[in-house]
N, C-alpha and C positions, 0 to 999 in steps of 0.2 A: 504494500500500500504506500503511495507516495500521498505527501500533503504539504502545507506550507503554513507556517508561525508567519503572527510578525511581534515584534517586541520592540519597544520604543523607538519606534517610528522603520524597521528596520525588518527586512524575509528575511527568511530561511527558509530550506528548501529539503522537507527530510525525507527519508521511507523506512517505514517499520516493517518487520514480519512479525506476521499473526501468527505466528509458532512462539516466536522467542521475546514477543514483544516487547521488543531490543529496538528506540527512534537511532537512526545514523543519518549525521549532516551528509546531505549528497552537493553541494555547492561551496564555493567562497561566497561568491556572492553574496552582496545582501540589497539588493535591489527587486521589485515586483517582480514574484514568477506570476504566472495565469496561463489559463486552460490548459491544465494540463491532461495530455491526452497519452494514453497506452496504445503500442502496436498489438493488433490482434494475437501476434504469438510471445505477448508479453516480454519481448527482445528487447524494445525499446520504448523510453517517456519522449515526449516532444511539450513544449510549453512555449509562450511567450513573456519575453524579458525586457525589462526595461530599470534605467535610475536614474542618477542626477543628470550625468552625461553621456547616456546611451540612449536615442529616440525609440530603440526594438529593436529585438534580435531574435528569432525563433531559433531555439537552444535544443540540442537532439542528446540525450543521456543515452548510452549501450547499457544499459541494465545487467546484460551478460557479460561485461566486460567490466565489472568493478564500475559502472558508470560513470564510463569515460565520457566525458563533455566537448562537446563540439558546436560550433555555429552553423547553423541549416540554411540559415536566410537572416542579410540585415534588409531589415525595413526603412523605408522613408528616404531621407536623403544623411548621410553619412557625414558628421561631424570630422574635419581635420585635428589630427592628433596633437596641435596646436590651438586647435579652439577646444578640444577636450580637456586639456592642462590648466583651461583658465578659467572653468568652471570648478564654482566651491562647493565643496559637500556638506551638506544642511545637518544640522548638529540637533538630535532632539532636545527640546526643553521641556522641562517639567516642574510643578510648581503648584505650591498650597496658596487656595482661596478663602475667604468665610464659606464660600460656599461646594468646598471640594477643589477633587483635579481640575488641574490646567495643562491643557497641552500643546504644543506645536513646536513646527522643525522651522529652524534659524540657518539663513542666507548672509553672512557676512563677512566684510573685506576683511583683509587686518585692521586693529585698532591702532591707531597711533597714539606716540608715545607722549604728545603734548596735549593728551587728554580733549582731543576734539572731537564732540562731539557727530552722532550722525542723524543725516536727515532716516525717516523711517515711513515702511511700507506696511501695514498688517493687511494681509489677503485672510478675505474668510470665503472659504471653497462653497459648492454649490451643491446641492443634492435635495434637504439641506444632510443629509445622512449620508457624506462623500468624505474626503480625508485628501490631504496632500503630505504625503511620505516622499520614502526615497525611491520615486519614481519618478518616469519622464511625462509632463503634461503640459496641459498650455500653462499653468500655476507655476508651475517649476522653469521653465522658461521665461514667464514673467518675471520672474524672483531670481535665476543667473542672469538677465538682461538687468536689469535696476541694480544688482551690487557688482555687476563691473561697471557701471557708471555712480561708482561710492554710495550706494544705499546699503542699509542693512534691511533688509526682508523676513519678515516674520510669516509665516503660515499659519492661523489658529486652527488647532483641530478642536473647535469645541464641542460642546458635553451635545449629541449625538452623533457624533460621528462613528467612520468604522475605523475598526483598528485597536480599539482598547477594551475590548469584554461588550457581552449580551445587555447589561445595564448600565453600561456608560451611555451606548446606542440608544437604550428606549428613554432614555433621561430625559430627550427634547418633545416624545409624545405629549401631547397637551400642555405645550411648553413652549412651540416655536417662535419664533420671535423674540424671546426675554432670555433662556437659557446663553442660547448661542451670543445673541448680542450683549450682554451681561459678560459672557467669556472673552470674548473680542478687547473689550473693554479694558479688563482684569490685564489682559496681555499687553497691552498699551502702557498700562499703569505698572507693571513689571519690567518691560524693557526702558522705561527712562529711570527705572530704578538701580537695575541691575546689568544693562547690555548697553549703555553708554545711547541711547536715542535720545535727540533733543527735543526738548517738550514741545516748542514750538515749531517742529518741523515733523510732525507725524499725520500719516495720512491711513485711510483706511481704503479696501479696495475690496473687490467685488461683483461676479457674476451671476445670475438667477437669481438663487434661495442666497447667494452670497451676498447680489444686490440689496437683497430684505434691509440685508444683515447694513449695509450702509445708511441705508435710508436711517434704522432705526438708532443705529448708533449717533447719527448728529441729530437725529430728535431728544435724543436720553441726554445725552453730554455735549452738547456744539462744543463746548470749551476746552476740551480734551483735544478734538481735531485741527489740523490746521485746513483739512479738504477730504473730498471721500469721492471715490469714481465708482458709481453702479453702473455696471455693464448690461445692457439688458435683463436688469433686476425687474424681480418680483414686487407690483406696486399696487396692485391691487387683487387683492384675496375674493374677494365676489364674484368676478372676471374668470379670474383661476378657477375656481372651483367650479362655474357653468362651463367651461371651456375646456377643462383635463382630460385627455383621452381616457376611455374606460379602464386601463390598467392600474390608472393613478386614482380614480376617483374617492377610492376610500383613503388615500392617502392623506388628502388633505383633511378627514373629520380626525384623522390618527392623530397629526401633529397639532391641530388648533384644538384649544379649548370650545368645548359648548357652550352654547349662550344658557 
């Protein structure tokens, strides 16, 4: 049986036998495996791979062969091993609130040593039950684009996201809008505490359910922001909920409160 962990912000890529049920790391990696798929004579897993600085690679394990690792196919268009070198690997952060964990992976230059402060990005991912790990996405692209032009980029994984346990995820049920943006918040107020951001130069960012997440963050706190970009955020909930395709519909009584 092959499966995949992830642990503070981070895969693994294991297989256990159901004989001896004995997990063995089958990777270095620690970047997104998915789909992973068995060849019918169980010879071989094939998956797709991706992290900071790999857009996708369909990755082929010999199962028979002590699963030896090989590249099947790179996808997209092919990073130079020069622009691979100058992308930074996102450090997990973690961190007590009044009201519980806090989490998210941190994009940043080096600091320097005359204690100058940095402008600052907090991205809050879209779903709203999405995550931005150590994976390639348009989030993680955004966030090695802004801190090689000297940002430090925050990604909040807030309290519904995937990646931290069955009830960190249902946290934001009946909750949308105040859990996450409350979290967003908390991480703003931690990086100009702890990660050198300058108060007057923090911005919050945002696509979908991430947009929400903008809107509501300069409703709650203007003063905290210096600016907030919602990307084709979610702005109106009445709208949504007559308009969600049938897969979603009960999605949205999940995460909003009842009147």
């Amino acid at each position: 049986v092959a499966y995949v962990t992830v642990k503070d912000g981070f895969f693994t890529l294991w297989s256990i036998d159901i004989n001896s049920n004995n997990p063995i790391k089958r990777s270095s990696r620690d970047g997104a495996f998915s789909e992973l798929s068995v060849s019918k004579d169980g010879k071989y897993l094939a998956c797709f791979y991706s992290d900071f600085q790999t857009r996708g690679e369909i990755l082929l394990f010999d199962i028979s062969s002590n699963w030896k690792e090989s590249i099947l196919l790179k996808t997209g268009n092919k990073f130079s091993p020069q622009t691979q070198n100058k992308f930074i690997k996102p450090k997990h952060v973690a961190f007590k609130t009044n009201e519980g964990d806090n989490f998210g992976m941190l994009v940043q230059p080096p600091k320097k040593n005359d204690g100058t402060k940095f402008p600052t990005l907090v991205i809050a991912h879209g779903g709203p039950n999405g995550y931005i790990l150590n994976n390639w996405t348009i989030n993680m692209a955004r966030m090695q684009f802004y801190a090689s032009r000297g940002w430090s980029v925050y990604a909040s994984n807030y309290r519904g996201s995937w990646g931290y346990g069955r009830e960190f995820r249902m946290a934001l049920n009946q909750n949308w809008g105040e859990f996450d943006t409350i979290d967003v918040e908390r991480a703003a107020e931690y990086l100009i505490a702890e990660e050198g951001a300058d108060s007057s130069r923090i911005t919050v960012m945002g696509s979908s359910a991430g947009g929400y997440v903008v809107y509501n963050s300069l409703l709650r706190n203007s003063s905290l922001w210096a600016a907030g970009v919602s990307i084709n955020g979610v702005s109106n909930l009445f709208w949504l909920d007559e308009n969600s395709h049938l897969l979603e519909k009960h999605y949205n009584t999940q995460l909003l409160k009842s009147k």
